[in-house]
C-alpha positions in Angstrom: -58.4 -10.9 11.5 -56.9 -7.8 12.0 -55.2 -6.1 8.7 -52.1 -5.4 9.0 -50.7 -2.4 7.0 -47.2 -1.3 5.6 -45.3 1.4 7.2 -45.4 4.6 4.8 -42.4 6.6 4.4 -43.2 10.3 4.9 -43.2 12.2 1.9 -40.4 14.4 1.6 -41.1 18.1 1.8 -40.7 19.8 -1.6 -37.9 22.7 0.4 -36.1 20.1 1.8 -32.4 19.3 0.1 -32.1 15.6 -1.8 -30.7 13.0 0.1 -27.5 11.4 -1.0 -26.8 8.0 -1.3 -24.3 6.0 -0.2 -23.3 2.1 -0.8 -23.2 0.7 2.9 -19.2 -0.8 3.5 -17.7 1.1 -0.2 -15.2 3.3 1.2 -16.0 5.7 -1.9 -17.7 8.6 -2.2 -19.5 10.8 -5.1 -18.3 14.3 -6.1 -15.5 15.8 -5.6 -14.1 13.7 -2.7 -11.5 11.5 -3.7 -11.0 7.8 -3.1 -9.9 6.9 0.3 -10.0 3.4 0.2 -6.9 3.0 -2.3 -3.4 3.6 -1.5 -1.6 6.6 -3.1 1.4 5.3 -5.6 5.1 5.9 -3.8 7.2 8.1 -5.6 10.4 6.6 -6.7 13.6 8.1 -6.1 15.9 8.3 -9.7 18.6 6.1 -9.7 21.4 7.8 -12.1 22.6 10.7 -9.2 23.4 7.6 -7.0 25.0 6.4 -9.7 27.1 9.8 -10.6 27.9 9.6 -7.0 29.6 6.4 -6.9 31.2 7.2 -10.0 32.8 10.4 -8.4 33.7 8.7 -5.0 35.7 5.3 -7.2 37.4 8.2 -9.4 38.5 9.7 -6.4 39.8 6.6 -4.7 41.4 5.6 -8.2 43.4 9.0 -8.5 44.6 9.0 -5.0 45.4 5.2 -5.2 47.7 6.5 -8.4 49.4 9.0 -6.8 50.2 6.9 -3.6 51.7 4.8 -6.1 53.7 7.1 -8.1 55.3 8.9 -4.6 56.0 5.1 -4.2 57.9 4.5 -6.7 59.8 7.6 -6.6 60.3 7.5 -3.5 62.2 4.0 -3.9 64.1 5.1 -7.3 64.8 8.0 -4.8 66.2 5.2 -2.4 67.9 3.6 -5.1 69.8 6.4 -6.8 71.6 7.3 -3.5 72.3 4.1 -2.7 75.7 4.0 -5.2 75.3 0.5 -5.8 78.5 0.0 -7.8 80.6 2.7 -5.1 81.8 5.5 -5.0 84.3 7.4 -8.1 85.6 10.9 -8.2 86.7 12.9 -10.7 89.6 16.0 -10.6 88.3 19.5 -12.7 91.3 22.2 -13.2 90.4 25.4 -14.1 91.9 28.4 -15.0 91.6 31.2 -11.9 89.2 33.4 -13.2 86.2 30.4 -13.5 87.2 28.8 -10.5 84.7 30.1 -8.0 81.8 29.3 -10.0 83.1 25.8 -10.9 83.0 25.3 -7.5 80.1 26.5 -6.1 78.5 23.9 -9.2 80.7 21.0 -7.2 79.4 21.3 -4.5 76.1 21.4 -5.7 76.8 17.9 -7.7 78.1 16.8 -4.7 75.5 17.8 -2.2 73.2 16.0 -4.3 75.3 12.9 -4.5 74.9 12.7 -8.4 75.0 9.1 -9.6 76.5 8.1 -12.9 76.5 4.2 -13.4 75.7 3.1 -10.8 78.4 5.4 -8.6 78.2 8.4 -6.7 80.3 10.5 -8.3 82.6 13.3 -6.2 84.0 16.3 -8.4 86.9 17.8 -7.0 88.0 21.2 -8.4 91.5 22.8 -8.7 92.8 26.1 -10.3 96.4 26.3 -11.9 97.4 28.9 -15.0 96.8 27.3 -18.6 100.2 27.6 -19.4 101.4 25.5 -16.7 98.3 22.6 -17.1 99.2 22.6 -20.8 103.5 22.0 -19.7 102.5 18.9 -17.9 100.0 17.4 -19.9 102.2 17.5 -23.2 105.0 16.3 -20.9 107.2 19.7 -20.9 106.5 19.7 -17.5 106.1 16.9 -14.4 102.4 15.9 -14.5 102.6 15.8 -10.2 103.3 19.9 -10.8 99.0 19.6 -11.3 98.3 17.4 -9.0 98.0 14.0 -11.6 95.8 13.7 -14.9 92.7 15.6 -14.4 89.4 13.9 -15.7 89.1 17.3 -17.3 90.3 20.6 -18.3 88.8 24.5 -18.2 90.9 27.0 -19.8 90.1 30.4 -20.9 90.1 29.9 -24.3 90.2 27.6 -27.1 93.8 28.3 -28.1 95.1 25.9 -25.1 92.2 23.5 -26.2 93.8 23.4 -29.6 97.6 23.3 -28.6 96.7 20.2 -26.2 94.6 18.5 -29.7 98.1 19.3 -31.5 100.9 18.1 -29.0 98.6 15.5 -27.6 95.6 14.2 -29.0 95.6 10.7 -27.4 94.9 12.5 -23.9 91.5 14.3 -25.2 88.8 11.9 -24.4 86.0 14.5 -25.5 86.1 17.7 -27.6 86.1 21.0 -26.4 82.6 22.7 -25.2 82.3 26.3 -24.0 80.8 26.5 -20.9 80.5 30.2 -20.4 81.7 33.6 -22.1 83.3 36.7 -21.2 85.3 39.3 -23.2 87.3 37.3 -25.7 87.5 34.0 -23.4 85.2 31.6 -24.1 86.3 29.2 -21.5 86.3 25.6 -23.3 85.7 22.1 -21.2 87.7 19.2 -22.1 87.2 15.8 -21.3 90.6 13.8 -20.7 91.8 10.6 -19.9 93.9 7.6 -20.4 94.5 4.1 -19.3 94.1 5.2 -15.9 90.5 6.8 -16.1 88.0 4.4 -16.3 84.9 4.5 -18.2 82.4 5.3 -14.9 84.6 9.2 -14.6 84.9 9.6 -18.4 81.2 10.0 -18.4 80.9 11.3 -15.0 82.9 14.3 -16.5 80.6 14.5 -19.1 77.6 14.6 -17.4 79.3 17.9 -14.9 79.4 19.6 -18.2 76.6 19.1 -19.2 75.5 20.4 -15.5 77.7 22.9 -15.8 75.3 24.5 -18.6 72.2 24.1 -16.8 70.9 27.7 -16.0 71.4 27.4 -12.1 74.8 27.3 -12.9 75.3 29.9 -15.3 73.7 32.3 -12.5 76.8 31.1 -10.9 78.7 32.4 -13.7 77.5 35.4 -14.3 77.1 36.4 -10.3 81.4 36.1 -10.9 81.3 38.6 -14.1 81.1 35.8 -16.7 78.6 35.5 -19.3 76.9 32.3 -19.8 76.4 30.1 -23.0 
């Protein structure tokens, strides 16, 4: 029988470089390389500026949500306030000469506005007569038609004819004497009047002109005409 004999793997050549070994079907390798047969980990994205930016967007939606609302609502008491629910009421001013421009120019500023006092939009009406003869026909020296009828209420030039009415006629003095502006020695007091035939509405509409009559718009008024203001 013939011998049979193994095959002998050459001998490797002392110069030649070391083979390197590999498992057959690993996907990894030795060294330095790095493994390919893994997936990478995914970077996740943070989740707080998403968060920040919904926050921002809602906070935005909420303010202008708000201030829809508010124009809303004033845009309705707006609505409202010229709407005079209860009608319309005026109200007669006389005034000495000298304050009569200004007094007028604040009319038609009420007016213009259609200013509401309970419920009613309010007219002012402003006349001019001398002192003398507004104090004559109040106190009854004098026909009360001479002025036109009762005014709601009365601008002399000075407190003097304020205090002569309070003397002779006190019943007629609805509210006390305010100065409204200044210049030289007048000081130009406003007095509320009325009687039975001045209802409640123009006794506080006549308030409420005084009261606009101060307002510093106004007192530019005044002093444009050479009077000082309060």
């Amino acid at each position: 029988m013939g011998r049979h004999t193994l095959a002998e793997e050459p001998l490797p050549h002392p110069l030649d470089p070391p083979a390197r070994r590999a498992q057959a079907g690993s996907g990894e390798s030795t060294g330095s390389h790095r493994i390919v047969g893994k997936k990478a980990p995914r970077r996740r994205m943070a989740k707080w500026p998403i968060a920040c930016l919904v926050f921002v967007l809602l906070a935005g939606l909420g303010v202008a949500g708000w201030n829809w609302l508010d124009s809303m609502s004033n845009s309705r008491a707006e609505a409202q306030a010229v709407s005079c629910d209860a009608g319309n009421s005026n109200i007669r001013v006389i005034t000495t000469q000298s304050i009569e421009k200004p007094v007028s120019l604040a009319a038609a500023k009420w007016n213009k506005a259609k200013t509401v006092v309970r419920d009613h939009c309010v007219h002012v009406d402003v006349y001019a007569f001398k002192s003398s003869d507004v104090l004559a026909s109040l106190t009854g020296e004098a026909p009360m038609d001479k002025i036109g009828g009762l005014p709601t209420a009365w601008v002399p030039e000075s407190s003097f004819w304020a205090g002569e009415l309070q003397s002779k006629k006190p019943e007629l003095v609805s509210a006390p004497p305010l100065s409204v502006a200044n210049a030289m020695s007048a000081d130009y007091p406003y007095v509320g009047l009325g009687d039975s035939t001045v209802d409640d509405t123009q006794k506080r509409a006549a308030q409420a002109f005084r009261d606009f009559l101060k307002q510093p718009d106004q007192q530019k008024d005044f002093a444009g005409a050479g009077i000082k203001g309060t």
